[in-house]
N, C-alpha and C positions, 0 to 999 in steps of 0.2 A: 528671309521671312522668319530664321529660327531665331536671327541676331534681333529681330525688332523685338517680337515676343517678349523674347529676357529684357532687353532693354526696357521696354513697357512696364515691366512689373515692377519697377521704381516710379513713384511721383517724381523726383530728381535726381538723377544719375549725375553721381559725381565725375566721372569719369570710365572711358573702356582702357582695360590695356588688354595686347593682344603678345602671344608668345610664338613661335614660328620659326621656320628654315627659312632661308634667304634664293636656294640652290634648289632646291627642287620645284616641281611646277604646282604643288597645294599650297606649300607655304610661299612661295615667289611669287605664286601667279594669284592664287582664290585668296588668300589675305586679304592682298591690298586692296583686291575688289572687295573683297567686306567691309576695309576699313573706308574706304571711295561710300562707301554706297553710306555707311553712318556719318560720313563727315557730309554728305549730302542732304540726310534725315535729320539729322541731330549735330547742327554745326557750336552749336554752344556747348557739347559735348568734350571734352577734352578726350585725346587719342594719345599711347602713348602704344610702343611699340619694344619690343623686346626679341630682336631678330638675332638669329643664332647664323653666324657667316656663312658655314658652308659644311657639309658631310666632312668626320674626320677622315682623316686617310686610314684609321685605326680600324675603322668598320669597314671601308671599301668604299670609294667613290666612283659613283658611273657616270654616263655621258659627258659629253662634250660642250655641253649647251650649258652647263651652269656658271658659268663668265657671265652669259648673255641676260640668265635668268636674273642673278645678283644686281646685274647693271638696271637691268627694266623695274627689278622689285626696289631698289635705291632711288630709282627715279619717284614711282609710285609713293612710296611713303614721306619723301621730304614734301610733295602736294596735303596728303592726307593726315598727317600725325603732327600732333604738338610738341612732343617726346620721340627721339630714335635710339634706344640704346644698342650696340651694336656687341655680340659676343663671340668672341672667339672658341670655337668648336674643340678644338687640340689644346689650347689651353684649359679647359674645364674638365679635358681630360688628364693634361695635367697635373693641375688640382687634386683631384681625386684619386689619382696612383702614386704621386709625390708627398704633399702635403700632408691627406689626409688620411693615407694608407689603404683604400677600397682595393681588393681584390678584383681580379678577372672577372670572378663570377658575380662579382654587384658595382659592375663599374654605370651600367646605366642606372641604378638606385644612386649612385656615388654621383654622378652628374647631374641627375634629379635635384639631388638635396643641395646641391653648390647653387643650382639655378634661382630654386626655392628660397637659400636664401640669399642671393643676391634682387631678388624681386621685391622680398619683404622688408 
């Protein structure tokens, strides 16, 4: 309901992109139902998705089930999206402790701004 709203408030929406985990069950699982549910309202809509692979190992990854999530939310978006970009999580961490030098203490501002501008 909150995704129509916004969408509404355009006379023509150019397009949604959406940004997201692949690996856990909000961004694996309620995404793609968001994105399902606009490509069902709004099919002239272009979809464009921006899914980030999987928890780094950097931060800690739990369960067992994110293989299973990836796979279902993979599934889900080749139906729904026009656009998949797919990102690799250890790599933009990468990035940002290599590249562009962020420290420990602002390494998720540090992966922020890589994502940021890899979107724009």
């Amino acid at each position: 309901d909150a995704l129509r709203r916004e969408i509404e408030i355009y006379s023509e929406p150019q397009g949604l992109q959406f940004l997201h985990s692949m690996a856990g069950g909000t961004g694996g699982g309620l995404t793609p139902l968001m994105m399902q549910q606009a490509r069902d309202t709004y099919p002239r809509v272009p979809i464009v998705s921006f899914s980030v692979l999987h928890p780094s190992n950097r931060i800690g990854s739990s369960g067992i089930v994110q293989p299973y999530n990836i796979t279902l939310c993979l599934h889900e978006l080749g139906k729904s999206c026009d656009g998949v970009f797919i990102i690799n999580n250890d790599a933009l961490f990468d990035m940002a402790y290599n590249i562009y030098k962020f420290t420990t203490e602002s390494r998720f501002f540090g992966v922020n701004w890589i994502m940021q501008s890899l979107i724009t």
